[in-house]
C-alpha positions in Angstrom: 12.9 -7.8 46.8 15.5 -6.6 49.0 15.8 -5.9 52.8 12.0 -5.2 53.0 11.3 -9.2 51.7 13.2 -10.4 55.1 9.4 -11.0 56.6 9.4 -14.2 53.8 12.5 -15.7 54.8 10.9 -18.4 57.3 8.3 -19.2 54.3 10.8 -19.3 52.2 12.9 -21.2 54.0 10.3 -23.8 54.8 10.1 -23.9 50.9 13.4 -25.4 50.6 12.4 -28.8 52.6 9.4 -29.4 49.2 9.8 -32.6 46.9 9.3 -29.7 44.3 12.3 -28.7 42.1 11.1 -25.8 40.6 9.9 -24.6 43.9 13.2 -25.2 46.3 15.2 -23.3 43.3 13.5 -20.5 43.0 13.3 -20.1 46.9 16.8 -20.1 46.9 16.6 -17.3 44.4 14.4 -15.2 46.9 16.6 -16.0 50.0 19.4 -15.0 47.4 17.7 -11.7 46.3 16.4 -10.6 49.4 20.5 -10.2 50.6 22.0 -10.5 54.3 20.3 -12.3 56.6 17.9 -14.1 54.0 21.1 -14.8 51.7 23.5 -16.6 54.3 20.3 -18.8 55.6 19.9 -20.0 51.7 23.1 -21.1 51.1 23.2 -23.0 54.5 19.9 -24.4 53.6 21.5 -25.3 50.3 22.6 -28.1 51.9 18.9 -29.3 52.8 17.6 -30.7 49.0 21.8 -31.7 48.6 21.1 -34.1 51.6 17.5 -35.1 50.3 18.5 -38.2 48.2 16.8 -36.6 45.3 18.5 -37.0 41.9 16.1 -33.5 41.3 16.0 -31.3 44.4 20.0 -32.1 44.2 20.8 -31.0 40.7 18.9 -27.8 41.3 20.8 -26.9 44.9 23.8 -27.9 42.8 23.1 -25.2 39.6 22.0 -22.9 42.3 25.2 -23.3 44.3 27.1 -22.9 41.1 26.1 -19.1 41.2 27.4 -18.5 44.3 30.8 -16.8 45.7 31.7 -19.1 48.2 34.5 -16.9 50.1 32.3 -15.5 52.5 31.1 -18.2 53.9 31.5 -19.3 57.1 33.2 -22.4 58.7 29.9 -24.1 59.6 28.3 -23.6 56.4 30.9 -24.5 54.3 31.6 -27.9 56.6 28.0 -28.4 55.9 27.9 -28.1 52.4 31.4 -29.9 51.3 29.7 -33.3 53.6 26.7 -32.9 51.5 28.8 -32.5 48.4 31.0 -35.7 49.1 28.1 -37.9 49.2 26.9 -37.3 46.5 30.3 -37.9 45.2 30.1 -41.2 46.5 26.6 -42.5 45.4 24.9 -40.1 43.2 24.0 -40.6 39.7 27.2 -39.4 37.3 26.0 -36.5 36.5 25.3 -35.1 39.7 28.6 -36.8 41.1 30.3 -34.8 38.3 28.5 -31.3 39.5 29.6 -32.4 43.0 32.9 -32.4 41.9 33.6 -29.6 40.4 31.8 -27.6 43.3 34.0 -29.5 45.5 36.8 -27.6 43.9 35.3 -24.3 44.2 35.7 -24.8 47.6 39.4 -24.7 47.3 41.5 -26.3 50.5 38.3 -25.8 52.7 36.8 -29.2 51.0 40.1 -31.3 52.8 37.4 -33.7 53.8 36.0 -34.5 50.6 39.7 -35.9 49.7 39.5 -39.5 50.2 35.9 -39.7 48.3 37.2 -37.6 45.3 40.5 -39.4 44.9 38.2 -42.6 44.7 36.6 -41.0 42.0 39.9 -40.3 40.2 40.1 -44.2 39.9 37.1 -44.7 38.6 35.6 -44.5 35.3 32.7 -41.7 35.2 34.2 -38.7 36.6 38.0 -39.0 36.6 38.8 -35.2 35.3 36.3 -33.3 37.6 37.8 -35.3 40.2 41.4 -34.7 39.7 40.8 -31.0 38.8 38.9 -30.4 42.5 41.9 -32.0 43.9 44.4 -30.2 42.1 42.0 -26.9 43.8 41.7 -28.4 47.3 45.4 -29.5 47.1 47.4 -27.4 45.2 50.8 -28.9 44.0 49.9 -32.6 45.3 50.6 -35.2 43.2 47.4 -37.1 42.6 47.4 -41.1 42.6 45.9 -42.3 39.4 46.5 -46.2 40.5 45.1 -48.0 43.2 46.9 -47.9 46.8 48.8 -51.3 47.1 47.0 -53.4 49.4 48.6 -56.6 51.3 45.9 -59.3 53.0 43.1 -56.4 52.8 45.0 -53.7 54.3 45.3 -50.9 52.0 48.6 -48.7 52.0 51.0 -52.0 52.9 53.4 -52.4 49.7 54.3 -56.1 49.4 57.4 -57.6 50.5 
Protein backbone atom coordinates (compact mmCIF):
# COMPACT_ATOMS: atom_id res chain seq x y z
CA UNK A 1 0.00 0.00 0.00
CA UNK A 2 1.16 3.40 0.21
CA UNK A 3 1.51 6.40 -2.35
CA UNK A 4 1.92 3.79 -5.24
CA UNK A 5 -1.94 2.39 -4.38
CA UNK A 6 -3.34 6.07 -5.22
CA UNK A 7 -4.32 4.51 -8.85
CA UNK A 8 -7.21 2.42 -6.54
CA UNK A 9 -8.59 5.36 -4.89
CA UNK A 10 -11.69 5.96 -7.46
CA UNK A 11 -12.39 1.95 -7.14
CA UNK A 12 -12.09 2.23 -3.83
CA UNK A 13 -13.92 4.96 -3.40
CA UNK A 14 -16.77 3.63 -5.43
CA UNK A 15 -16.59 0.72 -2.86
CA UNK A 16 -17.75 2.76 -0.18
CA UNK A 17 -21.46 3.43 -1.87
CA UNK A 18 -21.94 -1.06 -1.50
CA UNK A 19 -24.79 -2.44 0.70
CA UNK A 20 -21.71 -4.67 1.79
CA UNK A 21 -20.32 -4.07 5.39
CA UNK A 22 -17.35 -5.96 5.19
CA UNK A 23 -16.57 -4.41 1.92
CA UNK A 24 -17.22 -0.41 2.66
CA UNK A 25 -14.86 -1.13 5.96
CA UNK A 26 -12.21 -2.45 4.55
CA UNK A 27 -12.15 0.17 1.70
CA UNK A 28 -11.93 2.69 4.16
CA UNK A 29 -8.87 0.77 5.47
CA UNK A 30 -7.26 1.05 1.93
CA UNK A 31 -8.13 4.78 1.36
CA UNK A 32 -6.66 4.91 5.09
CA UNK A 33 -3.41 2.95 4.23
CA UNK A 34 -2.78 4.24 1.03
CA UNK A 35 -2.19 8.02 3.08
CA UNK A 36 -2.70 11.69 1.53
CA UNK A 37 -4.80 12.12 -1.01
CA UNK A 38 -6.53 8.58 -0.69
CA UNK A 39 -6.82 9.12 3.27
CA UNK A 40 -8.69 12.63 3.34
CA UNK A 41 -11.14 11.37 0.46
CA UNK A 42 -12.03 8.24 3.07
CA UNK A 43 -12.79 10.01 5.80
CA UNK A 44 -15.02 12.46 3.76
CA UNK A 45 -16.61 9.48 2.25
CA UNK A 46 -17.05 8.26 5.75
CA UNK A 47 -19.91 10.21 5.75
CA UNK A 48 -21.46 8.21 2.65
CA UNK A 49 -22.61 4.59 4.55
CA UNK A 50 -23.20 7.19 7.95
CA UNK A 51 -25.96 8.75 5.62
CA UNK A 52 -27.10 5.30 4.15
CA UNK A 53 -29.92 4.51 6.60
CA UNK A 54 -28.12 1.23 7.24
CA UNK A 55 -28.07 -0.03 10.86
CA UNK A 56 -24.71 -2.04 9.20
CA UNK A 57 -22.88 0.08 6.68
CA UNK A 58 -23.29 2.77 9.71
CA UNK A 59 -21.86 0.87 12.60
CA UNK A 60 -18.86 -0.06 10.48
CA UNK A 61 -18.17 3.87 9.22
CA UNK A 62 -18.71 4.49 12.94
CA UNK A 63 -15.83 1.74 14.31
CA UNK A 64 -13.84 2.94 11.41
CA UNK A 65 -14.19 6.62 12.29
CA UNK A 66 -13.43 5.75 15.84
CA UNK A 67 -9.71 5.11 14.60
CA UNK A 68 -9.31 8.21 13.30
CA UNK A 69 -7.50 11.63 14.53
CA UNK A 70 -9.98 14.06 13.73
CA UNK A 71 -7.75 17.34 14.12
CA UNK A 72 -6.75 17.62 10.72
CA UNK A 73 -9.66 17.63 9.22
CA UNK A 74 -10.95 20.27 7.39
CA UNK A 75 -14.07 22.51 7.91
CA UNK A 76 -16.14 20.81 5.13
CA UNK A 77 -15.41 17.43 6.17
CA UNK A 78 -15.90 17.74 9.56
CA UNK A 79 -19.44 19.78 8.87
CA UNK A 80 -20.15 16.72 6.84
CA UNK A 81 -19.53 14.23 9.17
CA UNK A 82 -20.94 15.87 12.64
CA UNK A 83 -24.67 16.26 10.18
CA UNK A 84 -24.35 12.65 9.52
CA UNK A 85 -23.48 11.96 13.10
CA UNK A 86 -26.52 13.94 14.54
CA UNK A 87 -28.97 11.92 12.66
CA UNK A 88 -28.25 9.20 13.64
CA UNK A 89 -28.42 10.63 17.10
CA UNK A 90 -31.87 11.30 16.39
CA UNK A 91 -33.28 8.08 14.80
CA UNK A 92 -30.77 5.41 14.86
CA UNK A 93 -31.08 2.21 16.71
CA UNK A 94 -29.44 2.79 20.51
CA UNK A 95 -26.57 1.48 19.89
CA UNK A 96 -25.52 3.29 17.00
CA UNK A 97 -27.09 6.50 18.59
CA UNK A 98 -24.74 5.75 21.43
CA UNK A 99 -21.45 5.42 18.91
CA UNK A 100 -22.78 8.66 17.36
CA UNK A 101 -22.43 10.20 20.51
CA UNK A 102 -19.44 9.66 21.76
CA UNK A 103 -17.88 10.52 18.22
CA UNK A 104 -19.87 13.60 18.47
CA UNK A 105 -17.63 14.45 21.37
CA UNK A 106 -14.43 13.68 19.67
CA UNK A 107 -15.23 16.33 17.66
CA UNK A 108 -14.84 18.70 20.41
CA UNK A 109 -16.57 22.45 19.88
CA UNK A 110 -16.52 21.78 16.02
CA UNK A 111 -19.81 19.47 16.63
CA UNK A 112 -21.86 23.03 17.95
CA UNK A 113 -24.57 21.83 15.59
CA UNK A 114 -25.10 18.46 16.91
CA UNK A 115 -26.18 20.45 20.39
CA UNK A 116 -29.76 20.64 20.29
CA UNK A 117 -30.06 16.78 19.05
CA UNK A 118 -27.64 15.53 21.82
CA UNK A 119 -29.11 17.60 24.64
CA UNK A 120 -32.49 15.74 23.56
CA UNK A 121 -30.73 12.73 24.12
CA UNK A 122 -29.66 13.71 27.61
CA UNK A 123 -33.47 13.66 28.44
CA UNK A 124 -34.05 10.56 27.22
CA UNK A 125 -33.70 7.22 28.44
CA UNK A 126 -31.08 5.14 26.17
CA UNK A 127 -28.09 7.27 25.89
CA UNK A 128 -28.13 9.88 28.55
CA UNK A 129 -24.22 9.59 29.63
CA UNK A 130 -22.65 9.44 26.02
CA UNK A 131 -24.78 12.34 25.56
CA UNK A 132 -23.95 14.49 28.37
CA UNK A 133 -20.24 13.55 28.09
CA UNK A 134 -20.04 14.84 24.16
CA UNK A 135 -21.61 17.87 25.47
CA UNK A 136 -19.44 18.41 28.24
CA UNK A 137 -16.51 18.04 25.01
CA UNK A 138 -18.31 20.27 22.56
CA UNK A 139 -19.19 22.74 25.40
CA UNK A 140 -16.78 22.81 27.88
CA UNK A 141 -17.87 24.29 31.30
CA UNK A 142 -21.72 24.52 30.26
CA UNK A 143 -24.04 23.52 32.51
CA UNK A 144 -26.15 20.75 30.88
CA UNK A 145 -30.12 20.74 31.35
CA UNK A 146 -31.06 17.41 32.62
CA UNK A 147 -35.03 18.56 32.77
CA UNK A 148 -37.13 19.44 30.13
CA UNK A 149 -37.31 23.28 28.91
CA UNK A 150 -40.51 24.76 30.43
CA UNK A 151 -43.02 25.12 27.84
CA UNK A 152 -46.23 27.51 27.96
CA UNK A 153 -49.24 26.80 25.19
CA UNK A 154 -46.59 24.71 23.00
CA UNK A 155 -43.84 27.17 23.03
CA UNK A 156 -40.83 25.84 24.49
CA UNK A 157 -38.48 28.15 26.53
CA UNK A 158 -41.59 30.41 28.06
CA UNK A 159 -41.54 29.83 31.97
CA UNK A 160 -45.16 30.17 33.30
CA UNK A 161 -46.50 33.11 34.95
Amino acid sequence: MGPPAKDAVATLLKALKSPDPALVQSSVAALLAIGAGGKAEAISALATPLESGSASLSAAALRTLAKIDLAPLDKVTKTRLVRALTAIVRKEQVDLRRMAAVELGRFGPDAKEAVPALEEAVLGPEIPKEAEEALKKIQPGKPIRKTPKPTVGGVEGLEPL
